[in-house]
C-alpha positions as CSV (number, residue, x, y, z in Angstrom):
1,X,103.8,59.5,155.9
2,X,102.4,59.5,152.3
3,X,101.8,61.4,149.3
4,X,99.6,61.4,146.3
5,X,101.3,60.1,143.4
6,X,99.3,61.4,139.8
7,X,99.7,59.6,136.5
8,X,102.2,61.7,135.5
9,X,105.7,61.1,135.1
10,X,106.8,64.3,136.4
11,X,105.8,62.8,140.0
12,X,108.8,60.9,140.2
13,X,111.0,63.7,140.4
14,X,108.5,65.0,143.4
15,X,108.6,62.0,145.0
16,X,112.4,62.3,144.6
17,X,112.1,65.0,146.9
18,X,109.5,64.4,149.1
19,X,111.2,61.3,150.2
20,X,114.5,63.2,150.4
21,X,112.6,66.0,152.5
22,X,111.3,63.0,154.8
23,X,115.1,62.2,156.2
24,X,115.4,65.2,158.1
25,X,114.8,64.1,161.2
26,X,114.8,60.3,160.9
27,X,118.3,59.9,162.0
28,X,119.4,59.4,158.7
29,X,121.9,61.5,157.2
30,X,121.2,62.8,153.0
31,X,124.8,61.8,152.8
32,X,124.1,58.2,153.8
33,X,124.4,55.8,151.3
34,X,121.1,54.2,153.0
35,X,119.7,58.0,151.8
36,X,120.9,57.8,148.1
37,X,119.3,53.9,147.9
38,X,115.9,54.8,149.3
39,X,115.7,57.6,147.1
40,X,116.3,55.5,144.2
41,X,114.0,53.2,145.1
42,X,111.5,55.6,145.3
43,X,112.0,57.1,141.9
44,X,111.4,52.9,140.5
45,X,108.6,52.1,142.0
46,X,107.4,55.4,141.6
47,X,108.0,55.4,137.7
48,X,106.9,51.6,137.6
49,X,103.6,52.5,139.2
50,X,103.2,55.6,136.8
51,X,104.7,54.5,133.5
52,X,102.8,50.5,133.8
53,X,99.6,51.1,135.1
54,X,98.6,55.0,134.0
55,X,96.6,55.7,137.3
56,X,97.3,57.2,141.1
57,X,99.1,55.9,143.3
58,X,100.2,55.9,147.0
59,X,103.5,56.2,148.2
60,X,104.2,55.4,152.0
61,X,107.1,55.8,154.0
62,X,108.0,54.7,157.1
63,X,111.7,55.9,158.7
64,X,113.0,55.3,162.1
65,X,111.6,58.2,164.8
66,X,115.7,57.9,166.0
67,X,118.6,57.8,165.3
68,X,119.1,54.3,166.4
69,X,122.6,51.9,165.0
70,X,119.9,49.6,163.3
71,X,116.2,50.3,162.2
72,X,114.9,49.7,159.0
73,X,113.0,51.8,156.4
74,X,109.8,50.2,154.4
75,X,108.6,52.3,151.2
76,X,105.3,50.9,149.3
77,X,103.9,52.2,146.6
78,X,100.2,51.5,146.3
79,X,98.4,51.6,142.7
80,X,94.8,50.9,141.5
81,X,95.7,48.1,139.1
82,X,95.5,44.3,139.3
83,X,98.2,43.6,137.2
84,X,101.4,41.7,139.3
85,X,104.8,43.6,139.1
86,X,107.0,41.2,136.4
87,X,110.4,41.4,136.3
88,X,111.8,41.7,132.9
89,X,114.7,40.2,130.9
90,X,116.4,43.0,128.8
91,X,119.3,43.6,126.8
92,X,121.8,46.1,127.2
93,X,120.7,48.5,124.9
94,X,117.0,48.4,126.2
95,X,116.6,52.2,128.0
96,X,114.0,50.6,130.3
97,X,112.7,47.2,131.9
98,X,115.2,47.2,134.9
99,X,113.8,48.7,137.7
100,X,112.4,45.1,139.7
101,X,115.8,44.2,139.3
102,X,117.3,47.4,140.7
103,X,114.4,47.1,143.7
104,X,115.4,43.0,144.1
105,X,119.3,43.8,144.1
106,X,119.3,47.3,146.5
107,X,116.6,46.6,148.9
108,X,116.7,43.7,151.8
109,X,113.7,42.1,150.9
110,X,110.6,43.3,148.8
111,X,107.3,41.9,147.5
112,X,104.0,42.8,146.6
113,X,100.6,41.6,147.6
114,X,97.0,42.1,146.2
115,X,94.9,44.9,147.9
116,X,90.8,45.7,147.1
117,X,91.3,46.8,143.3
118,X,95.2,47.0,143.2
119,X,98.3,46.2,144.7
120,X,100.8,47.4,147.1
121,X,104.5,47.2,146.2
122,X,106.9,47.4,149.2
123,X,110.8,47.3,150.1
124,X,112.6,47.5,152.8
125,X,116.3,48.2,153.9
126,X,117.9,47.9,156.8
127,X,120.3,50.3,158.4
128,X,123.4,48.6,159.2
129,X,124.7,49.1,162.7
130,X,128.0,51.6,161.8
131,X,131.6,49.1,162.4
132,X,132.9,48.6,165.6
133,X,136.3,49.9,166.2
134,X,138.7,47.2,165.9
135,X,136.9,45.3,163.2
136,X,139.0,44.9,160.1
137,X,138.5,45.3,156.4
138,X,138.9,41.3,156.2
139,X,136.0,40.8,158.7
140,X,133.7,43.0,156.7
141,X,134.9,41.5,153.3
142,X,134.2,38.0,155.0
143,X,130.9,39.3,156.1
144,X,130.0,40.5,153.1
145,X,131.2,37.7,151.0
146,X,129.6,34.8,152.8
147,X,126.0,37.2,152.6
148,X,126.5,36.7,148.7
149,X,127.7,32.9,148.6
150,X,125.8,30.5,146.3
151,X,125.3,33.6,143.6
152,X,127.1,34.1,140.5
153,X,127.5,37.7,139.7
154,X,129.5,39.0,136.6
155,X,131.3,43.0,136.7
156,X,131.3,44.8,134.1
């Protein structure tokens, strides 16, 4: 599945809810948090592709046919410039310059790779298999704490 993305940044909103209009069927829910993630990874690279490079763009995606307990989901976005995709440092007040560290912090694993006269940004995310009955809160937290060992992270 694709759609035309223009240089305009009233896209992202439709690419908001194309991509929304792309679960039904796919075996994932809208009320999934998997749902509410791919969607906002849509509208980043969406806006990255129309706000830094001012030309069309592709955006793929590809969802599971089933409703399986684990499949991933791969979005690209596809633009006509050369120019690599550079994660910025910003402060707190900036009102932009985050969204390769949403897509590095949300999705599985991402990247981009040079294409004819562009580039092709893609993510991915994986659909967790739903807990097994008689696994407890500890085993999750355990789970998920050893998937974030070695990084320092700060709340705020």
């Amino acid at each position: 599945m694709q759609l035309e993305i223009r240089p305009d940044p009233a896209e992202v909103g439709r690419a908001r809810r194309w991509a929304r209009s792309r679960l039904v069927g796919s075996g994932i829910g809208a009320d999934e948090p998997l749902a509410e993630t791919l969607v906002l990874l849509v509208s980043e690279l969406v806006t990255n592709a129309v706000v830094h490079t001012g030309r069309p763009a592709v955006l793929r995606l590809s969802l599971p046919v089933t409703a399986a307990e684990s499949a991933t989901v791969r979005l690209e976005v596809a633009d006509r410039s050369d120019r690599a995709p550079v994660p910025r440092c910003v402060d707190g007040d900036a009102t932009g310059g985050r969204g390769l560290a949403l897509v590095d912090g949300l999705a599985d694993r991402w990247g981009w790779s040079s294409e004819g006269v562009g580039k092709r940004i893609w993510c991915e995310l994986d659909r967790c298999r739903p807990s097994r009955s008689g696994e407890s809160r500890e085993d999750v937290a355990a789970f998920d704490a050893a998937a974030y060992e070695g990084f320092a992270f700060e709340a705020v």
